[in-house]
Structures are given as C-alpha cells and as structure tokens.
N, C-alpha and C positions, 0 to 999 in steps of 0.2 A: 487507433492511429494507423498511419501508413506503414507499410513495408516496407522497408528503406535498408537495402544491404548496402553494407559500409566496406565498399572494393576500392580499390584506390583508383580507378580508370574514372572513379566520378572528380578526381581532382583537376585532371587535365579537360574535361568535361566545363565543366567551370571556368576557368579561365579561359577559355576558346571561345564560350559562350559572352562572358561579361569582363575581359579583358584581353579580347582577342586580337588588338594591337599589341599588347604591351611586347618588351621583346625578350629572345631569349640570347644571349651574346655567346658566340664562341672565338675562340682567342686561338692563336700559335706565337709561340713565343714574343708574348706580349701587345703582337697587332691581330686586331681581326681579322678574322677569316668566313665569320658569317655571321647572318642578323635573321632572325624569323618570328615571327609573330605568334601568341601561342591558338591561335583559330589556324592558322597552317601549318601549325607543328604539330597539333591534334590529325589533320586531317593525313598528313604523312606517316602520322605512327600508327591511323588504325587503317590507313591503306596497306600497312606494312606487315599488320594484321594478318590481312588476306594473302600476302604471298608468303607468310609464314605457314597459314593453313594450306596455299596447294603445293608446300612442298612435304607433305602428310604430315606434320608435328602436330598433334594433338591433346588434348586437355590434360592436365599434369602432368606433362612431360616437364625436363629440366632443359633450357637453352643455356650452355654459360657466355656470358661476356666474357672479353680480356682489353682493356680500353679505357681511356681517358676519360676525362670531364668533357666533354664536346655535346653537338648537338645530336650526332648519329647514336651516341650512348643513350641520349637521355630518348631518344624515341624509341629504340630498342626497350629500355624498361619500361613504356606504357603498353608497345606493342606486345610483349610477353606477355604482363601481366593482363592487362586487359581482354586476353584471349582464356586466362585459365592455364598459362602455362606458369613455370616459376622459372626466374630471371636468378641464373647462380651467378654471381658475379666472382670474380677472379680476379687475384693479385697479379701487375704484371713484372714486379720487380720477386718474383719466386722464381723456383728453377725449374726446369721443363718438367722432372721427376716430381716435385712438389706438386705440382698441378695436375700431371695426367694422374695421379694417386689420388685429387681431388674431383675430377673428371669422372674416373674410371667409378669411384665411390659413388657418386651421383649417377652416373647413367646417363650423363647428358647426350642428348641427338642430336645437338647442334652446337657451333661455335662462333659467336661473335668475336670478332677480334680487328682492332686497330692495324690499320696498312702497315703503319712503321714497326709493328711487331713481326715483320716476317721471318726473321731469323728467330727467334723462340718459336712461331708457328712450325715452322719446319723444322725442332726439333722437337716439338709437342705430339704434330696431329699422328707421326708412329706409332704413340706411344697410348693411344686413344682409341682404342679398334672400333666401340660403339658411336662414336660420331661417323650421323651422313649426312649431314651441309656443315661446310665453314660460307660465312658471311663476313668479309673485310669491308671494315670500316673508316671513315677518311682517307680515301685513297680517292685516285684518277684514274682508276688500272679499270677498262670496261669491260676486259676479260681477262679475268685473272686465269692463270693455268691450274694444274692440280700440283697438290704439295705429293713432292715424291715421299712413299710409302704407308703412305693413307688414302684409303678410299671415299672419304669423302667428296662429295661434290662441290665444288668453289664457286662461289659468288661475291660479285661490289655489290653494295646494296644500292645502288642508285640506280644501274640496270636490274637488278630484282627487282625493285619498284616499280620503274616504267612498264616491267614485262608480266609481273605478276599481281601488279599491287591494285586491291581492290578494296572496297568498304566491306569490314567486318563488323556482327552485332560483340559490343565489347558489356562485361559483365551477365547477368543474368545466370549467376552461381552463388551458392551459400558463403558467406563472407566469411567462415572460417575455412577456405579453399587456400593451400599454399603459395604466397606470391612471392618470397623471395626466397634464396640462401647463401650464407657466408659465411662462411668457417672463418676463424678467431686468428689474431696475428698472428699467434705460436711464441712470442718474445719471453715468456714465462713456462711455456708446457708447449706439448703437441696442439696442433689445429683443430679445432673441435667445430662440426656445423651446426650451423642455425637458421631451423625456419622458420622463415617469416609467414603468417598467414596476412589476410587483406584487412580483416578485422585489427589484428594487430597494429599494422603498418599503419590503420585511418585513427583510430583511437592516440597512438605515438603521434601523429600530427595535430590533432586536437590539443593536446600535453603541452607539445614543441612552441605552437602561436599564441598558449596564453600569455598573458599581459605582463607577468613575475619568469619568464620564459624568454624562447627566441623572441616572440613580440614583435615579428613581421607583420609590415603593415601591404598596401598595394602601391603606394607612395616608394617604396625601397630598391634599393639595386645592389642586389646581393651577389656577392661575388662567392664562389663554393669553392675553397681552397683544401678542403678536406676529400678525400678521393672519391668518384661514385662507387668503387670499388670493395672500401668498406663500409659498412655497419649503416648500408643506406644513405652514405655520403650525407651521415647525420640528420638524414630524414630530412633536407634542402632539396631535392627533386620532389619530394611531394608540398613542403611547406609554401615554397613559391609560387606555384600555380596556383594553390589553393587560395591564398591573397590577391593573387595575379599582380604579387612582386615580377621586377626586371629580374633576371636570370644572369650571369656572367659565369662562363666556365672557362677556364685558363687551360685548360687541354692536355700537352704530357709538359711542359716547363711551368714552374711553380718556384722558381730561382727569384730573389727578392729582385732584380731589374725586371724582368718580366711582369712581373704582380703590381708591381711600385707600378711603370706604365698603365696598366689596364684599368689599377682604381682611380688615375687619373683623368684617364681617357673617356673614363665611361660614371666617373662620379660617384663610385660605390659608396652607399651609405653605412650599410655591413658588410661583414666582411668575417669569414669563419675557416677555421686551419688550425693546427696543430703550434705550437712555441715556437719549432726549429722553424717553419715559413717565414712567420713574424720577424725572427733575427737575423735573417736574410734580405727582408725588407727594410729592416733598421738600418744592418749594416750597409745597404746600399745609396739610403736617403742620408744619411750622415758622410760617406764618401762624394757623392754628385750634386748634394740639395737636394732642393725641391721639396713640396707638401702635397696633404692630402686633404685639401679643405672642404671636402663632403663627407668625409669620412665621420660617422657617427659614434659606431661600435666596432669591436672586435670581439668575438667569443673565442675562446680559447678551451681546448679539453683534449685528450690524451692522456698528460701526465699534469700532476702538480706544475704550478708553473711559482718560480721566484718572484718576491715580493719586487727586486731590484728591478725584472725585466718586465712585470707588471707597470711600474713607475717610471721607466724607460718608454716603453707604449704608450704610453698615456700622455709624455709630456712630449715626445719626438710627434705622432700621429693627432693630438690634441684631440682624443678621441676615448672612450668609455670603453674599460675591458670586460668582460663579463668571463668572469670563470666554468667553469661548467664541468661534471665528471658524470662518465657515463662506460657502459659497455657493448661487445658485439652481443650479450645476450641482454641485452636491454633497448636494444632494436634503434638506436643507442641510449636515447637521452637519461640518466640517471635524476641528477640537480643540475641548478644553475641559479648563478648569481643575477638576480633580478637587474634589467635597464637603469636603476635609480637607486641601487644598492647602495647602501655610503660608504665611500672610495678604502676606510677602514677596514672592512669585511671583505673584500676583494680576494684575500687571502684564501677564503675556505670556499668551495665549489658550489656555494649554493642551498637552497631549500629546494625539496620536493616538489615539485608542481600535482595539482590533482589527479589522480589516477597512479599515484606509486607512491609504496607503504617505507619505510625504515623499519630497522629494529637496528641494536646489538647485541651479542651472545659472548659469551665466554667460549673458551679454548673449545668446551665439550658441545658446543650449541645451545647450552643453559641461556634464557635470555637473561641481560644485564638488569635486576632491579632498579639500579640506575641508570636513567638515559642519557643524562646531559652532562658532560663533564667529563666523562669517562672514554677511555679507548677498549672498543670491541672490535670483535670481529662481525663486519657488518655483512645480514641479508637484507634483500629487496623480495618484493612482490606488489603484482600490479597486472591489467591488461594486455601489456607490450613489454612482459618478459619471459624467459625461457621457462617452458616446461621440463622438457627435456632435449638433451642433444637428438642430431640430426641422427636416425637409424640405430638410437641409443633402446635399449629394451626396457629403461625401468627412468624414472623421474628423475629429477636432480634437484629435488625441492625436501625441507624436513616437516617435520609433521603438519605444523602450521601452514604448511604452505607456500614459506619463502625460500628462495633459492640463495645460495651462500656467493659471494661475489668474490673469496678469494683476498680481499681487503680488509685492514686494520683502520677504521675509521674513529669520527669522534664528533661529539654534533654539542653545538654552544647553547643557550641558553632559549635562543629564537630559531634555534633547528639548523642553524647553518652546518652541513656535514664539511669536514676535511678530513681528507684522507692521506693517513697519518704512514701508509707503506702496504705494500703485499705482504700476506703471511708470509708465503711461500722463500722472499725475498729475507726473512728474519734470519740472523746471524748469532747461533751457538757458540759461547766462546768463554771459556772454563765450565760451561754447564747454564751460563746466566746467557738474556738474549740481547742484541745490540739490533737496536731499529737503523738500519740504513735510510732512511726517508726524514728523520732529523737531523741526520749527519748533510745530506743532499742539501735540504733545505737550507739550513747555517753558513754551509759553504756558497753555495748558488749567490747568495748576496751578495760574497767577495768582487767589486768592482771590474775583474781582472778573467772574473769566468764567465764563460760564454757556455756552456755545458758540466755537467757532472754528476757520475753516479757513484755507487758503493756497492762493493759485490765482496764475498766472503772468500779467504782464498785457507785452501787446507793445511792446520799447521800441527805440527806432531804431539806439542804440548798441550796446548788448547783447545783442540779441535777444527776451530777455524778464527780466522782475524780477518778485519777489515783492508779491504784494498778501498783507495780513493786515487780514483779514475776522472783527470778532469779536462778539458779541452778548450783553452783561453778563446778569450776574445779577441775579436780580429785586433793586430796592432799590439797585443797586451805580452808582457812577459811575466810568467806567471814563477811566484819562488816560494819554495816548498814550506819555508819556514811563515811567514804569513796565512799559508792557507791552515797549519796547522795552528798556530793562535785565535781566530777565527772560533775555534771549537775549543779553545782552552777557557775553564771556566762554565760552560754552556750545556756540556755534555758531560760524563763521569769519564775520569783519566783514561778507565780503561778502554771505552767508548772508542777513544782515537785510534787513527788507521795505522798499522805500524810500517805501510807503504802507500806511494805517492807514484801514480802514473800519467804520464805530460802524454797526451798523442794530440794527433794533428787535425783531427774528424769524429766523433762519438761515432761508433755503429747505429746508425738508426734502420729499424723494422719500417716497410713500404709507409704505413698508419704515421712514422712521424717518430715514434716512440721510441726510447733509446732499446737497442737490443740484449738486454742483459744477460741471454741466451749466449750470446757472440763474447761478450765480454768474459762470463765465467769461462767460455774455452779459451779462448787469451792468456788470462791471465788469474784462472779461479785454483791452480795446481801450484803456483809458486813458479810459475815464468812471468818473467819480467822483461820489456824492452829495454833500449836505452835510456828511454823515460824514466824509469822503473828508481825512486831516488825513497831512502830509508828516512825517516824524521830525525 
C-alpha cells in the first residue's frame, strides 16, 4: 500500500481541493467581518508558510498564538503546522506572568497575538527574552512599532504576507513530528503541557467525524464556540475542512447576543461551547425572542451539564443536545453522546467512539472486576492520548498502558460513561468521603439556579464540610431553605452543606469551566461573604 503520512496540512489540502468555495466565517461581535473560501484560505496560510520560513523559524520550533476564533488564527495553525513547526497555543484571559512561564518553558521564537491584545502584549513580550518576531493579528496597524522592552521584531501579518509570503512545500515529515501544544486549564492543579503530534491530531479527527460522534457532514455550518486556544478548539479546525463544513468563528465576543445573531445570520446547523455560552444564549433569546430554526445540534462538554438546562436547550433552541466529556490530554475528545441518542441518555457523556479504550480501577489502580454499574476511578487509552507531559521525564501511563484521567466515572449497561466528580475534588469529612458532583447535580435542577458548585471548606471538628456555592438564574431569587430541601432525602444527612453562598457570577476558568481553584480561595478557609447564609 501507499505511504500516506497522516500530517494534519492534508486536511486543509482537501477542502481547498474539493470544497474550495465553501466558506469560512469570521464574526466581531456578532457581525461579519470576513468570508474566505477555503482554496484561498489554503493558499494564504501556506503563503504564510513562506514568510514564516524567511524570518529563520525552522522545523520544530514552537510559535505561540494568543488570539481568538478568527480567520488570521486559524491560518496561523495550518501555516505552523504545515511547515513542521508546533503551534503552542495560549490563553488569553491568563496573566502576563502565567504566560511568559509558559513561553519561557517552551522556548517559543515567536508570538502570534491578536491586535486587541496589546496591553497584555506589552506586558508579556519583557517578560519573554527568547521571542524574535511578534506577528499581530486582526489589526489595521501596517506598521506596528516595537513593544518597549522586548527585542523582538513586530509585524501585521498582512503586510508580512504581501512582503514575504510565498509557497511553501507543506508536509513531507514523519507523522509522529510535534504539531501542537497546550498546557491544561489549571482549574484543579498547576498547568501541565501537551503535545500534540500530527499522527495524533489526524487519528483524533477520524474519532471526532464518526457517525456515533461529532458526525459533521459537508452539508453543515458549524459554528466553534469553544476557544482555538484550548485542547485544539475541540478538534473543529481540523474536522471542518476535512468534510469541507462552513466554518463560523465568533472571534473574542461569545456573549449569548452576539452568538444568538451569528447562528442566525449564517444558519448554523451545529453549534459547540462549553454550558455557561449556551445560558447566555438562552438568556438572551427568552429576554428579545427570536429562534434558531437551522439549528440542529449543540455539543456540549467541559463540565457535567444539568439534566434541567439540557431540557431547557432542547426546548428553547428546538434543537438536539449531544453531551460529550473529554480532556486537554485527550487532544480532547473523550465520549460523546451519539446524534440519535434517546433524549433519556442525554444525561451521561456518551460512548467511546473507536480508537479509545475505558477501564475503571479502584483507589489503588486495581482494575474494577466490575465494569458496569459501578463508580471507579476512570483511565483512558487510545491514539490521541497523552503519553506523557510536555518535558515530563518519565510516563504518566500505569502498567497497562492507560493514563489516569483524575476522574470518578461510571458507565451503564450500553457503555454510556458519566462522570460522577474529580477525585481530587472528593470532600473528607469525619473520615468518610462526600462526592461534590451529586450534590451539584441535584441542586443544578432547582428551577432558580443558573450555576453551582461545592467545594470543601476546612473545619476543626471534621476535617472539612461542604460549602454550596450557587449563582441564580437571571430574574430568580434564590432562598436557602429550598435549595437545601432539594437534597433532603436524596443524599445522606450528613452529605448536606452546612453553608450556602449566593454571588453574582460563578468564577469561570477562560475553557468555560467553573474555577474551583478560585472558589476554594474564596471561600475553602471559612470566609464567607454576605452571601454566606447557614441552613
């Protein structure tokens, strides 16, 4: 058979080739700002190739982004990768310090970054000594000047283009060659990196468009509500070309008016984000009207999502939710709840698609003689998951093979996994343990919450007790004694929280995610706001 290395530059390849109208959309707060077809959005990114190669960056080097869903993003990651460089993509709601720690760790020689981020640039590229080019992207600035107290060189990439940009040969490297990396939100632990190889990333896409799966067609107009920033922005910049779906990216506003507009505008049939987007979108079509009558699906994944705001989406949007759980070291896609799932099962995140293994283990990593029924601590293994961290010296896999996901999971009878909480997240209290993640889920349903978590706060007697942290729905007044009824009954006496915090905004991590990092400083010592109400 033929030699066929599996790089991901053959995906943008493809679509250029046999659906080189279709388009790719870029949005600013909620109106277009550009339309390109993807046979000229190939020919732009591996022009861009070439002026990446004569400003010397050479093969396995690290470029990082800092930037939005837009079009300049998404040619920047074919033009990196396609050259053999790896595309480290970057958070841009971190702090200058978080970043140049993840810069500096990398070794990146260059910096993409979004125009409208020039105030973090300027407090980053100091802090950077090995970057020499920054490349601002979405801007109008034809010469930008230099960022005072970095030596790098500054460039708009659109005059890079015209001045340097030339056809490069793209591919022609061993598929196990590194093409991306991204270190982990941090919302539970320190940041930890992950690379992506091409082999990895193309196999993840194969995974993603099975038919029990994302199940993009070339018929579709996807909209990417999940950032390019993490964990391959779900593996949508490569799934869409590869079908030669429409493309829609919302850019840095992702506020439900914004988004509401655009899936209108543009028809989107899918449509993928994290809960908190979707309740945004909700709340804003139930304050203004208006529908979304193309709308097909919504995938949803980050965190558990409530059965209530499941059923809310579904009947607001008249639209198919598909659950889905995955990680940054699962390049992301874990499970997902199939296109035709019955509305029943919605609940739990899904089956495996081919190419990734389950198991559960016990505390010790013993595996579970039982698989079905039962809550373990779940690993994974598969093609498109981590070996080990980025500049990590030894594996992060156990004997077998599989890597520990940090997860309390539980899988029914047809395999459907649901993820029952974070170890890490489990709450000691007299010595026995209190799962936060049935507490979340019980309450979540209360008509009146719009957010909620449970985090353990340190108590003298017991060790530690539950706090229940929750943040109404827009319009709702939320009263203490309901929310604790709710779990009376349902959960053991002691299970319940023996405090109740009202705020105005959950902390959410850039990913979507609630920050329970944030939360245990808050409020994990026994400080309490004025929220702060005893059952």
């Amino acid at each position: 058979m033929q030699s066929y290395a599996l790089t991901v530059d053959k995906f943008l390849d493809h679509a250029a080739k046999w659906s080189g109208r279709r388009e790719v959309v870029t949005a600013e707060a909620g109106a277009v700002s550009g339309r390109i077809g993807y046979e000229a959005l190939r020919a732009r990114s591996n022009r861009l190739s070439g002026a990446l190669e004569s400003l010397g960056l050479s093969f396995g080097q690290r470029i990082g982004t800092l930037a939005w869903n837009t079009q300049h993003h998404l040619e920047m990651y074919y033009a990196v990768m396609g050259l053999g460089l790896v595309c480290h993509t970057l958070n841009p709601r971190l702090t200058a310090a978080s970043l140049a720690a993840m810069v500096n760790a990398a070794d990146d020689k260059a910096l993409a970054v979004a125009a409208n981020l020039a105030p973090l640039l300027a407090e980053l590229a100091p802090l950077c000594p090995g970057l020499e080019h920054i490349i601002l992207l979405d801007g109008d600035d034809p010469a930008p000047g230099p960022v005072a107290g970095c030596r790098a060189q500054v460039w708009a990439l659109e005059p890079l283009l015209a001045a340097r940009g030339a056809p490069a040969a793209w591919g022609g490297f061993d598929e196990e060659t590194p093409a991306g990396l991204c270190y982990t939100s941090g919302t539970t632990g320190s940041p930890k990196g992950v690379l992506y190889t091409h082999r990895s990333n193309y196999l993840h896409t194969l995974r993603a468009l099975q038919a029990d799966a994302f199940a993009l067609t070339g018929r579709d107009t996807v909209l990417v509500a999940v950032p390019m920033f993490h964990a391959n922005g779900w593996g949508m910049p490569f799934a869409a070309p590869a079908v030669g779906a429409k493309l829609v990216l919302p850019g840095r506003q992702t506020d439900g008016a914004s988004l509401a507009k655009l899936m209108q505008d543009e028809a989107v049939t899918v449509a993928a984000g994290v809960q908190t987007v979707w309740l945004g979108v909700l709340d804003h079509l139930d304050a203004t009207g208006g529908e979304l009558p193309a709308l097909e699906r919504v995938t949803i994944g980050g965190s558990t999502c409530p059965d209530a705001l499941i059923a809310r989406i579904e009947q607001r949007f008249g639209a198919r939710v598909q659950t889905s759980w995955g990680m940054t070291e699962l390049s992301p896609l874990g499970t997902v709840a199939a296109p035709d799932a019955p509305r029943a099962a919605t609940r739990a995140s899904g089956r495996p698609v081919m190419g990734l293994d389950l198991k559960l283990t016990d505390a010790d990593g013993v595996t579970l003689p039982q698989q079905r029924g039962v809550v373990g601590h779940l690993k994974v293994k598969g093609a498109s998951v981590l070996d080990r961290y980025f500049q990590a010296e030894s594996d992060a896999l156990d004997a077998e093979g599989y890597f520990d996901t940090g997860d309390l999971a539980s899988l029914d009878e047809d395999g459907a996994l649901t993820i029952c909480g974070r170890s890490k997240d489990l709450i000691k209290s007299g010595g026995e343990w209190i799962n936060p993640a049935e507490i979340e889920d019980i309450v979540g349903r209360h008509p009146a919450v719009g957010q909620v978590a449970v985090i353990g706060r340190t108590d003298p007697k017991w060790g530690e007790r539950p706090v229940l942290i929750v943040e109404p729905r827009r319009g709702e007044t939320l009263d203490a004694q309901s929310l604790l009824d709710t779990l009376r009954g349902k959960v053991a006496d002691w299970w319940i929280p023996d405090q109740i915090v009202r705020i105005g905004a959950m902390p959410l991590a850039a990913t979507g995610k609630i920050d329970k990092n944030q939360l245990r400083a808050d409020y994990g010592a026994g400080k309490l706001d004025a929220g702060g109400t005893p059952p």
